[in-house]
N, C-alpha and C positions, 0 to 999 in steps of 0.2 A: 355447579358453580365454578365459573374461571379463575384459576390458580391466579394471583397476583405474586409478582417477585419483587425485591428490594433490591435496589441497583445501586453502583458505587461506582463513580469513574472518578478516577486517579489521572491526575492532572488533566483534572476540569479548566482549567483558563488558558492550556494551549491551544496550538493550530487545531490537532485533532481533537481535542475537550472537545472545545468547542463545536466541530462538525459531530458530536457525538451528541452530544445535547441537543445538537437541533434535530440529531436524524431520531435519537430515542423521541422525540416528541409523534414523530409520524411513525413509531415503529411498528409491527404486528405485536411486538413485547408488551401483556399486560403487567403494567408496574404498578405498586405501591408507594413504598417508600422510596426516595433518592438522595444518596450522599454524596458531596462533591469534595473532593479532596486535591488536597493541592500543599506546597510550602507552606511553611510558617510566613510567606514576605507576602501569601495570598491569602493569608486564613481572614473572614470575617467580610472578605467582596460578597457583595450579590449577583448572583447567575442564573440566570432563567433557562428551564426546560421548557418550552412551550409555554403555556402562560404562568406559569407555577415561578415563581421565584424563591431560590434556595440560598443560604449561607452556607458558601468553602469554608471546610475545616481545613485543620492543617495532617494532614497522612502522619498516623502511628500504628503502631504493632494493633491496639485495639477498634483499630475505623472499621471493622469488619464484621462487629459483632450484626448477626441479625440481616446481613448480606447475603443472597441466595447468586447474584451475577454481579461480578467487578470486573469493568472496563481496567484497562493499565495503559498508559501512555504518559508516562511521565519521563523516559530514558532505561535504560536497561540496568542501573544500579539499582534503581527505584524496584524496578522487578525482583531484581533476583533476592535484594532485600526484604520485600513486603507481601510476592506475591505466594510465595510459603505459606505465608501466617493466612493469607487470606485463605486459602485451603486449609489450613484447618481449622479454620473459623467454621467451616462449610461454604463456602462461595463455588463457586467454579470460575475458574480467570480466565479471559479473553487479552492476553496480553499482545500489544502491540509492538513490541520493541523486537530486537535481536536477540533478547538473554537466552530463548530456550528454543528459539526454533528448530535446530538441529538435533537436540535432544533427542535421544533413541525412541524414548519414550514420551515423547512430546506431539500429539497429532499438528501438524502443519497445514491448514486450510483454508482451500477456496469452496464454498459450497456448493457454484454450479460444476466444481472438476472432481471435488475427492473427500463430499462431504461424510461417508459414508467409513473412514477415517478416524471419524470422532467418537465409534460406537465403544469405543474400550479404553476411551479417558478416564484420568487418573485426578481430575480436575482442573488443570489446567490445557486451554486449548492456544496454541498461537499463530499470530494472525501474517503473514507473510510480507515479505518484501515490497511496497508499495509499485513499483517496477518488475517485480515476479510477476505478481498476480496478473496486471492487465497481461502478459505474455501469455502464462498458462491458460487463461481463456479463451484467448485466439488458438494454441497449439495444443490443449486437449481434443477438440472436436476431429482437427484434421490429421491426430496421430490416431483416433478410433476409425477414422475412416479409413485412413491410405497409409500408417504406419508413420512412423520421424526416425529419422537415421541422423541428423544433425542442426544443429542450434548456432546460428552466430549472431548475434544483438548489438548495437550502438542504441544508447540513450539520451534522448536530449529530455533533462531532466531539471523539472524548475524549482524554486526556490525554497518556494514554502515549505519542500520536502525536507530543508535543512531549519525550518522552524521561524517563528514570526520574525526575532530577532533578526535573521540573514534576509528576510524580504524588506523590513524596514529600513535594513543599510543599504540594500541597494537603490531603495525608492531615492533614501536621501542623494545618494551617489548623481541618481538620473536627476534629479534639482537640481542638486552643484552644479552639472557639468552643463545644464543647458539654461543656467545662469551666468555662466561663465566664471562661475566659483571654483575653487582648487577644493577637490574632494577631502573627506577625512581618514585619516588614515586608515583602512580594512580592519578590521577585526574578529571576523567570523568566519567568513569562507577562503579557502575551502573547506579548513577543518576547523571548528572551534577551538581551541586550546592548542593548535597547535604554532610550531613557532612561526612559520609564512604565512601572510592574508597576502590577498591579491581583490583588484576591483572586480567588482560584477556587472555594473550599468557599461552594456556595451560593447560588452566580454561574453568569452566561452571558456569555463574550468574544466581541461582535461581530467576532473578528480574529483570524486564523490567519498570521502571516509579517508580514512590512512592505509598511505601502501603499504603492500606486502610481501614477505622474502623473494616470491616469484615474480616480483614487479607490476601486480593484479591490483587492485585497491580491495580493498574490505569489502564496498559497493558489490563491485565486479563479481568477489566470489560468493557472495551472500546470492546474486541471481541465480552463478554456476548451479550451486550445493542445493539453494531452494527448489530451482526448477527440478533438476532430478530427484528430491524427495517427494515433491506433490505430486509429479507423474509416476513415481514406483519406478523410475527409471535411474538406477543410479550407475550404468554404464553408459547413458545416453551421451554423446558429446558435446557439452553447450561450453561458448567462450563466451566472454561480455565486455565491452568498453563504454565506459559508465561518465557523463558528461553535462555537465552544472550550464545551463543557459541564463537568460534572462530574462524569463517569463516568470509570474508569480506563482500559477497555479496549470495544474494539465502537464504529464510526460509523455512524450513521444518515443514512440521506437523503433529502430528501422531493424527489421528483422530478415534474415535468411535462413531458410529452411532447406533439409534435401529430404523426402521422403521416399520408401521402400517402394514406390511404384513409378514406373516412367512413362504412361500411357494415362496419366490424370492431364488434366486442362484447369486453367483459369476457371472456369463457368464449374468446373467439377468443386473446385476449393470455396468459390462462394457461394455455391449452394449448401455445403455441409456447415459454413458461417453463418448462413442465413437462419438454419435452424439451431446454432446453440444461441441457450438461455442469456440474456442481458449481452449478446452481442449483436452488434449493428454492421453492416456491411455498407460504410458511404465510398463505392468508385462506382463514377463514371466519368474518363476523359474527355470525353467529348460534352460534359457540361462543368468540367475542373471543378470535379466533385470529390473531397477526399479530407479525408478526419483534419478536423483542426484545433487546440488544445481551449484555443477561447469560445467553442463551440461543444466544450464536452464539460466544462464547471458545472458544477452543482449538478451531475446527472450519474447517475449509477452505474450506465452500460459502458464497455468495452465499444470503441469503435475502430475497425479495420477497413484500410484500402490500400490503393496503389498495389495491387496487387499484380505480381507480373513474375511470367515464368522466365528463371535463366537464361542469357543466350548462348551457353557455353554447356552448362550439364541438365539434362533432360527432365531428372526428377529434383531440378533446385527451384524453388520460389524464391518472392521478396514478398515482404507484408511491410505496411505500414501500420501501427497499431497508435492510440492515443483512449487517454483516460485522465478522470481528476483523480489525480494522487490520494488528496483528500477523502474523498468518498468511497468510491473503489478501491485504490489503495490503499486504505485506512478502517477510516469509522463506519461510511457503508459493511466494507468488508465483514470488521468486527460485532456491527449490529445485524448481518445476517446470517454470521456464526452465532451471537445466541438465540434467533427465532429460529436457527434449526434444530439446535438443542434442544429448545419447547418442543416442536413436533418430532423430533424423532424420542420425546420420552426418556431425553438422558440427563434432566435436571431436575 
């Protein structure tokens, strides 16, 4: 008889909640029970997994009893707070946030790159940087093939990533302005709490998180640290410039590569693309064919093009890579860190 498990996601009524509740509904995850947790300012909404509608409690030390997997996405105080307790409740966390990804002892995963990772968790597994991952998907395959000697990334990175509140100010912003109304004053991006907002309808924010002493953003170095943790590479070179657009959903990224071999081709790189897992290879120029962010919503796979060798260093590429934040860089992510868990017999 099929194991059923009791699942628990922790801030059920955000961006990702939500994409988590709808992806648990289609998941290979046999579930049982499901607890939705969230604030006290959300306790007592109704929220549907599939057709099943459930009542959000409000998240305490005890939401955990009788949880065998808990989702976390609720910010990284929420973690580092609660998701303790949910371990030793017996749960196993799939947390979303920043609190422990770097953690020595923290597996960091993507399943199609480094699932294999997770075999000597401690309970807790976490889920990576929404703009890592689609990267390491594209640059695991073609570092097993031809080696990586170097990583440089610009992100055009949209909205939702910073949470439903900063997509709703900007919508209003894009009304105002093409109302001919005087916008409202900012109040979320680029940093939440912090003391400058600036407009987004219409704009581009050089700045994803709070800078830092090296003049890097949080963003910036969370791709640095994460990428060379998922690849086991942690003398690898990767730099990043991390950059708030004004798209809702879907991040793009313009990536440069140098790898260990100077006798690879174009046709070499996207045939090793073609064969890894949940990646798609959309280029061809000559039908202006190539990823585009309102073309990859609600869809799981990694997509890469514009691929074109350096005209300066032999072994340099460019990729152009795009994915929905949401899905892949999120709750997809996280719902197929726990059906790996099922199959590989570690819960």
């Amino acid at each position: 008889m099929t194991k059923k498990y009791n699942i628990a996601i922790v801030g059920a009524t955000g961006a990702v909640g939500e994409q988590l509740r709808y992806l648990l509904a289609q998941s290979k995850i046999p579930y049982d029970k499901v607890r939705l947790l969230a604030s006290s300012r959300s306790a007592g909404k109704e929220l549907s997994v599939g057709d099943e509608k459930y009542t959000v409690e409000e998240l305490t030390a005890d939401s955990f009893e009788g949880i065998d997997i808990a989702f976390f996405s609720a910010g990284g105080d929420r973690s580092k707070e609660f998701a303790p307790k949910a371990v030793e409740a017996g749960a196993v966390v799939v947390d979303n946030t920043s609190a422990y990804r770097m953690d020595e002892d923290t597996p960091l995963i993507v399943p199609e790159v480094n699932q294999e990772a997770m075999d000597n968790h401690h309970g807790l597994i976490a889920n990576p940087n929404c703009s890592t991952i689609q990267m390491v998907m594209a640059l695991r395959p073609i570092e097993k093939a031809f080696g990586l000697k170097r990583v440089i990334v610009s992100t055009y990175q949209a909205v939702s990533g910073a949470g439903t509140r900063a997509v709703l100010e900007m919508e209003n912003q894009f009304r105002d302005i093409l109302s001919g109304d005087a916008i409202e004053e900012p109040k979320i991006l680029p940093v939440a709490g912090d003391e400058k907002h600036y407009q987004m309808a219409f704009n581009v924010l050089a700045q994803i998180d709070k800078f830092q002493d090296n003049h890097y953003t949080f963003e910036e170095m969370k791709m640095t640290n994460e990428t060379k943790k998922i690849l086991g590479r942690p003398d690898l070179p990767v730099s990043a410039t991390c950059v708030r657009v004004p798209v809702v959903k879907g991040h793009a990224e313009s990536v440069y590569i140098e790898i260990d071999r100077d006798d690879v081709t174009i046709e070499d790189l996207m045939a090793v693309l073609d064969q890894a897992d949940n990646v798609i290879v959309e280029d061809d120029v000559n039908q202006q064919v190539y990823p585009q962010p309102v073309n990859a919503v609600n869809r799981p796979e990694t997509f890469v093009g514009r691929i074109r060798q350096d005209l300066d260093v032999k072994n340099g590429f460019h990729l152009w890579i795009v994915s929905d934040n949401l899905w892949k860089g999120a709750a997809y992510n996280s719902i197929e860190i726990a059906e790996t868990l099922i199959a590989r017999n570690l819960i």
